[in-house]
N, C-alpha and C positions, 0 to 999 in steps of 0.2 A: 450521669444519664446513660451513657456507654456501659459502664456495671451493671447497671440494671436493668438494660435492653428497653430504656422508655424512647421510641423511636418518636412517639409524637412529640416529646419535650425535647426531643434532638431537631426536627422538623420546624417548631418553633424559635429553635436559636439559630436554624441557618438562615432566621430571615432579621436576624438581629441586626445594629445597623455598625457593629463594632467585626472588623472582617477577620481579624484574629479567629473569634468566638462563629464565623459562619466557615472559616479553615477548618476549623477544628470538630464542627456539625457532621460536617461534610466526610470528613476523614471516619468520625466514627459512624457513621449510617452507611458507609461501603463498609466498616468489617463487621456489623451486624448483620448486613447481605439482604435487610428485609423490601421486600418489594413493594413495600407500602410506601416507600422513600423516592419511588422510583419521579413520578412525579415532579417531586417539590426539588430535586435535584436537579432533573431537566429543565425547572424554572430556574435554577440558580446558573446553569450554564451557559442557558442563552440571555440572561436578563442581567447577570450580576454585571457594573464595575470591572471589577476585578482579575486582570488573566488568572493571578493565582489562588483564585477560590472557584474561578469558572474549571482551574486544569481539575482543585481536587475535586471537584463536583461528578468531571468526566472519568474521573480515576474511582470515583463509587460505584459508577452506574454499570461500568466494567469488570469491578467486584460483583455486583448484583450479579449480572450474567445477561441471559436470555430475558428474565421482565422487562429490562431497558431496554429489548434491540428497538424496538417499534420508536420512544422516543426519541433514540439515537438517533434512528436515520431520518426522522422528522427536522432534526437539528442540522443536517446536513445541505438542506437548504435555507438556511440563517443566512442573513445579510451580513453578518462579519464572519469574513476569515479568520479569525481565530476559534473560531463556536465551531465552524466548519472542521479544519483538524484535530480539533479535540476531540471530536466526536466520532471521526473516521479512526484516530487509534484506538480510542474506546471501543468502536467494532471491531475491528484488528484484534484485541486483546477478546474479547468474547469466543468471538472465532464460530458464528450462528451463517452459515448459509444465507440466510434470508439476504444478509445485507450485501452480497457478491456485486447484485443489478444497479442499487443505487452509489455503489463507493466505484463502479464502472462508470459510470455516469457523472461521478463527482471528477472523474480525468480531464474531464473537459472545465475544467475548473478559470474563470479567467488568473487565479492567483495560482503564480508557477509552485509555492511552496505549498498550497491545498493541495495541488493534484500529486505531489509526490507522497504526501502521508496518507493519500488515496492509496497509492502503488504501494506504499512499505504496509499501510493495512491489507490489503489483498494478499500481498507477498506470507503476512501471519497468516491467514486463513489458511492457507495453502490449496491442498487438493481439489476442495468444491467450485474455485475460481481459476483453472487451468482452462476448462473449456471456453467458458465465456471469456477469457482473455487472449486464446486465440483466438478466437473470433474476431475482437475488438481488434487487435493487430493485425488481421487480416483486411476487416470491410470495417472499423474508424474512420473516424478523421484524423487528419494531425496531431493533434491534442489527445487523442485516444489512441493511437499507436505508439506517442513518446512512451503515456505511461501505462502502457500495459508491455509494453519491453520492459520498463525498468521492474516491473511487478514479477514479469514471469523470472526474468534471471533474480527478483528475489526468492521465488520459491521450487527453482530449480527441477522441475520435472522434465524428464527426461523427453515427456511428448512435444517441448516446446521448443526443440531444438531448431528442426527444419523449419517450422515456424519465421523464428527468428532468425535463420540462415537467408531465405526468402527475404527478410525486412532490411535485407543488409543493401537489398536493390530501391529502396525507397525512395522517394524524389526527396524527402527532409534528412539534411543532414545531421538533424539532433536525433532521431529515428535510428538513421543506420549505426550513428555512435552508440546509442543506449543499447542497439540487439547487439553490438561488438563485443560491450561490455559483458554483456549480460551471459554471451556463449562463453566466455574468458572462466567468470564464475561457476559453467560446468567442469571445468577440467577436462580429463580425458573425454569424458563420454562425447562432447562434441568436437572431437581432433577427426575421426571417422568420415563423418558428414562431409567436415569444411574442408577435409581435402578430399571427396568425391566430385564437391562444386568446385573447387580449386580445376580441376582437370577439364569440367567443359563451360566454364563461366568465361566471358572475353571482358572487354572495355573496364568501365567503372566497375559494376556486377564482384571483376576478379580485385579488382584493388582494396574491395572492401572483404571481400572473403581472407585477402593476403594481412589486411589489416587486422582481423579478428583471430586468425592464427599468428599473428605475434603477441598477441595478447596474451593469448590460450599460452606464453610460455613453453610450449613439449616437445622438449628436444627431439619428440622423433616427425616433428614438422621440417627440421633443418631440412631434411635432405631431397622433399620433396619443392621447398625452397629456391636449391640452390638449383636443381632443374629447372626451374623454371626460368632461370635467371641464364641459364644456358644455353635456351630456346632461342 
């Protein structure tokens, strides 16, 4: 059926009741790419049994591309958590704008492992979801400021520093860990910043900024370090 691009005859055997033969549907209606699939794939994701005919189902729809985003992010308020990050990598992997607002929205996820492949898809997307993820780290809730730290220090842009420098004063201590992290994964670029705050930050504020420059690894922190430890 795959040879000879009969997507309807492929269509009909993902709904066949043998799950080998709806694996294997599945697999080949994402390298056909046709978006006539797009559909009866999103049924198999959120309806099928199966985790692993619902993953290949989300692993098609992200070959598709752009015709899936709209059922993607429909799926992303399914009642099971599994249909939920299947579908958020699936965006992840598309890498469409559109889905920035809802996989932000998915952080507030009550399943802690939904809301991080929320944050690792954001983290793919990259540039389109820098802004609206400071944002959410800025005026979030809990839930929304864990995982838009853990988002931005996945995609590394440099505007997100101070950001996350700021989150370091957060009243959640899973918060201040995840912007520690996540400046650590700048390297240099945020060694500048965290010891400008290092100099007029006091109480907690400074022990979390001391905490993120040991992270950060860069030996030319030592020395502003050991001043301080002077004082």
């Amino acid at each position: 059926l795959k040879e000879k691009q009969n997507v309807k005859g492929l269509i009909s055997a993902l709904k066949s009741k043998d799950p080998t033969v709806q694996y294997d549907a599945a697999e080949a209606l994402g390298d056909l790419r046709d978006p006539r699939a797009v559909e009866s794939l999103a049924d198999a994701l959120k309806d099928d049994e199966l985790s692993g005919v619902r993953w290949k189902a989300a692993e098609a729809l992200s070959k598709i591309g752009v015709p899936a985003v709209d059922a993607l992010i429909g799926a992303l308020s399914h009642e099971d958590d599994d249909v939920r990050w299947k579908s958020a990598i699936a965006l992840g992997e598309i890498g469409d704008s559109k889905a920035v607002g809802p996989l932000i929205t998915l952080l507030r996820d009550e399943d802690r492992f939904v809301k991080s492949r929320a944050a690792q898809a954001l983290g793919m997307i990259g540039d389109a979801a820098v802004d609206p993820l400071i944002h959410a780290l800025r005026e979030g809730d809990g839930n929304l400021r864990w995982g838009a730290a853990i988002a931005l220090g996945k995609i590394r842009d440099t505007r997100a520093i101070i950001p996350l420098i700021h989150a370091l004063a957060d009243k959640y201590e899973n918060v201040r860990s995840e912007s520690a992290t996540s400046l650590a994964g700048f390297g240099k670029p945020a060694l500048a910043p965290l010891l400008q705050f290092l100099k007029f930050s006091d109480g907690p504020m400074r022990l979390e900024v001391v905490t993120a420059l040991g992270e950060l690894k860069d030996s030319d922190a030592i020395h502003p370090l050991i001043q301080l430890l002077e004082k």
